[in-house]
C-alpha positions, 0 to 999 in steps of 0.5 A, spaced: 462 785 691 462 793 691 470 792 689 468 789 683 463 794 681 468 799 682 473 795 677 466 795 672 464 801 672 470 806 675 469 814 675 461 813 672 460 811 680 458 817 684 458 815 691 457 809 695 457 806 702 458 799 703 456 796 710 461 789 711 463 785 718 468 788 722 474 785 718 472 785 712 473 792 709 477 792 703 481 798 699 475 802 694 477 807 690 469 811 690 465 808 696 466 809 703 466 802 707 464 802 714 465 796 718 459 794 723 457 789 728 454 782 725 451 778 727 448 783 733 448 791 731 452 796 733 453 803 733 457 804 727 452 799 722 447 804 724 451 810 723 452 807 715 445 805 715 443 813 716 448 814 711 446 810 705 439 812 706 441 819 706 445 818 699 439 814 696 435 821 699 438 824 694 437 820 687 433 822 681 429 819 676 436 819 671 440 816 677 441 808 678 442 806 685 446 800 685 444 795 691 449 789 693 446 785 698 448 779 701 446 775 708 449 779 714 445 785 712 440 784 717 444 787 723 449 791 718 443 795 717 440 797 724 435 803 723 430 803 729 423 805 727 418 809 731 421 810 739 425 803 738 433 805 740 440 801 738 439 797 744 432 796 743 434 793 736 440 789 740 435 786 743 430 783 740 436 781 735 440 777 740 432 774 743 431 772 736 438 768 735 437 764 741 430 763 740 431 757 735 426 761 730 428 760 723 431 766 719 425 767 715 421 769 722 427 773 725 427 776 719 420 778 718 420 781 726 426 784 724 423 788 717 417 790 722 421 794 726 426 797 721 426 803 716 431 800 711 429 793 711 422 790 708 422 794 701 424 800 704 430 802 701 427 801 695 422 806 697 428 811 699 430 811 693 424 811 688 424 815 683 431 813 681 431 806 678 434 801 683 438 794 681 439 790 686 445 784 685 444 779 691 448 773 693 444 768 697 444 765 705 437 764 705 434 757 703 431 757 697 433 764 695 428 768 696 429 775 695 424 778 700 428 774 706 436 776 705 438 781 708 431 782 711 429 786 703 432 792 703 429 793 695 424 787 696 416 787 696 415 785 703 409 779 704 409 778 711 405 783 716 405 786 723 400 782 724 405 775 722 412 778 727 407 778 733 406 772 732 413 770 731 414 774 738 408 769 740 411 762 738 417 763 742 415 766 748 419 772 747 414 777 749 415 778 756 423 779 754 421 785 748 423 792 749 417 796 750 418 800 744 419 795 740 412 791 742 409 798 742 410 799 734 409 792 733 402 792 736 400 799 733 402 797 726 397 791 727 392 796 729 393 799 722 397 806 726 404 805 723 405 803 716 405 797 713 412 795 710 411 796 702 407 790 698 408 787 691 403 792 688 407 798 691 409 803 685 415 804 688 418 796 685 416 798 678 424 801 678 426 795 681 430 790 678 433 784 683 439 779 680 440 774 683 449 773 682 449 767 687 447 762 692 448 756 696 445 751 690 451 754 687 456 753 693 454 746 694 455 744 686 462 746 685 464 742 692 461 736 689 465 737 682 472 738 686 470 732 690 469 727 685 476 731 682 479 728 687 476 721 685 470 721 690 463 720 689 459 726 690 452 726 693 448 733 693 443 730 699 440 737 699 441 744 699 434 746 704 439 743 710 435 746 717 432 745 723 435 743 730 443 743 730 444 737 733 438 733 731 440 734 724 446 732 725 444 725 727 440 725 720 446 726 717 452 721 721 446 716 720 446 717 712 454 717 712 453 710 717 450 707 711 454 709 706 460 705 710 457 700 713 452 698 707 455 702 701 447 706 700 445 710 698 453 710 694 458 705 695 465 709 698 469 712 697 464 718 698 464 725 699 456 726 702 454 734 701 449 738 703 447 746 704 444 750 708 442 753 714 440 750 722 438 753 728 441 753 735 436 754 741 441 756 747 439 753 753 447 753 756 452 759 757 457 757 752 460 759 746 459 756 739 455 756 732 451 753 729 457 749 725 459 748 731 454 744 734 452 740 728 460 738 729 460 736 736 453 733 735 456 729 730 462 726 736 457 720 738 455 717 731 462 717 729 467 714 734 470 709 732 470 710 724 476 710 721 477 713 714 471 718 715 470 726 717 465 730 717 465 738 717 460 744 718 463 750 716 459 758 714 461 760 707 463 767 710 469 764 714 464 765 721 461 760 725 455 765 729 458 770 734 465 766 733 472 767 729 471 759 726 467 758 721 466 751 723 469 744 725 471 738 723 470 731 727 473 723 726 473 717 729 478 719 734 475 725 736 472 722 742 479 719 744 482 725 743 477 729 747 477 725 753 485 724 753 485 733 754 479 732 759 473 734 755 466 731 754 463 733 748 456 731 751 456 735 756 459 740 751 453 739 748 448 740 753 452 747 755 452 749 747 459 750 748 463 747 742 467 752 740 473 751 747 471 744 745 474 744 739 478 750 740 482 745 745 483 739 740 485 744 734 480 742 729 476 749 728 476 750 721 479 758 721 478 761 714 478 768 716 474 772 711 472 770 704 468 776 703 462 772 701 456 769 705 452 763 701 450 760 707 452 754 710 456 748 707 455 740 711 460 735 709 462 728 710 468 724 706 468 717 706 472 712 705 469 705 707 469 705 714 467 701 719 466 701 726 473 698 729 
């Protein structure tokens, strides 16, 4: 994104800072790129979020502040408010992601405890108008949910991230300082992130450049390229992992054992993003759990394979971007001594795959639009 802003605008562009994955960096001529920790924070995203927000300081009612925002910036963009430290923030980030809590409530616990996101880049950088050019992860593409909205009116409260805290029973696990802030907010003693009549939103203009919806059509326009029939089941995929990659494999069954809801062959598709509660010790995404779920139902198919993959080229706090499986994967597993049930129990998808060679390893796109959830079928039916 800021490569092509460079390309568009070229000397006309004064400064800038761009935050990416470790990885992910590419040669700008008048932005400064800072690599950082994804999915959980580190110190080098905090040291390039207190510079972009020194930069956006200093910007005038005549300059233009061009934000370009992308999923991921929730963790690329770690500013502890109040007393909170880096490892307090750390923390709460890797509590949320192993809860099973939606983005959209890790997102609202992680705007109340930030001084960037929720609106609050774009108050740094009133009085200077603000464009804000965002591509989507978030289903629905809401703009105050990606990235946690940095440049967004914010409708969520203190009031709703405790809540959140509470649903999930992290209390007891939070830092202190971050329970402390969180509380003293609801009390009304900490400023509330900025709400849609906030002045500071009145230069703020939000476009919306791409999304999953848009990820998700052009796969099914290059399936029926290649002579399949595309179904787009949804692009608002989510839930538990595991259990809504039975609901998927149960509509590819019925597809190649009764041709319905399309006759083979067929490429099924959908988008979006699913959860993982982590209840073993193991490694692995969402992706991945979505594939490894999948084994069961699709043992014994022939001419069929479904594949999960993230749109970013990683998979959760892995080098894949997901997995794919078929009707021999079970086979195959057994034969190298692996059990994808006890794989699944243990949340440990990525060596299972990693052993078979069917991780899906794109290295970095450099966009992020969410996830992606596929099945080619080509009339199988169980052997």
């Amino acid at each position: 994104m800021a490569g092509a802003i460079e390309d568009i605008l070229g000397s006309r562009i004064n400064a800038g800072v761009v935050i990416v994955k470790y990885g992910y960096a590419v040669p700008l001529r008048r932005i400064r790129v800072v690599e950082a920790g994804h999915p959980l924070p580190d110190a080098a995203g905090q040291r390039g979020a207190e510079a972009l927000l020194a930069l956006v300081h200093g910007a005038g009612p005549g300059d233009l502040v061009l934000c370009l925002i992308s999923g991921g910036g929730s963790a690329l963009l770690p500013a502890p408010a109040g007393d909170m430290s880096l490892d307090d923030e750390i923390t709460v980030t890797n509590l949320l992601l192993r809860s099973g809590a939606t983005i959209q409530e890790v997102n609202t616990v992680r705007k109340h405890l930030s001084r960037i996101k929720g609106g609050r880049l774009a108050a740094a950088a009133s009085p200077a108008g603000v464009v804000a050019l965002v591509l989507s992860d978030v289903l629905g593409d809401p703009i105050d949910a990606i990235a946690s909205g940095p440049t967004a009116p914010d409708l969520t409260t203190f009031g709703d991230a405790l809540e959140i805290i509470r649903r999930y029973g992290l209390a007891a696990s939070m830092p202190v300082a971050a329970m402390t802030y969180m509380q003293r907010g609801a009390a009304g003693r900490e400023p509330e992130t900025p709400k849609p009549d906030d002045p500071v939103f009145r230069r703020v203009q939000t476009v919306l450049v791409g999304s999953n919806e848009q990820a998700v059509a052009a796969a099914a326009a290059r399936a029926k390229a290649l002579g399949f029939r595309p179904l787009i089941l949804t692009t608002y995929l989510e839930g538990e992992a595991r259990e809504v990659a039975r609901v998927f494999c149960s509509v590819v069954r019925g597809i190649g054992t009764r041709g319905m809801p399309l006759a083979p062959p067929a490429c099924l598709l959908a988008g979006g993003e699913t959860t993982v509660t982590m209840r073993g010790q193991g490694r692995g995404g969402r992706c991945q759990e979505f594939a490894l779920a999948s084994v069961p139902t699709l043992t014994g198919w022939a001419n069929t394979v479904v594949a999960a993959f993230g749109t970013d080229g990683t998979d959760g706090p892995t080098d894949a971007a997901g997995a794919l499986v078929d009707g021999e994967t079970a086979v195959r597993a057994r034969g190298l001594g692996l059990d994808a049930g006890r794989a699944l129990a243990d949340n440990d998808s990525y060596p299972f795959f990693q052993r078979l060679g069917d991780l899906l390893m794109t290295g970095p796109t450099r966009t992020n639009v969410n996830d992606i959830y596929l099945a080619l079928v080509g009339g199988a039916q169980k052997r």
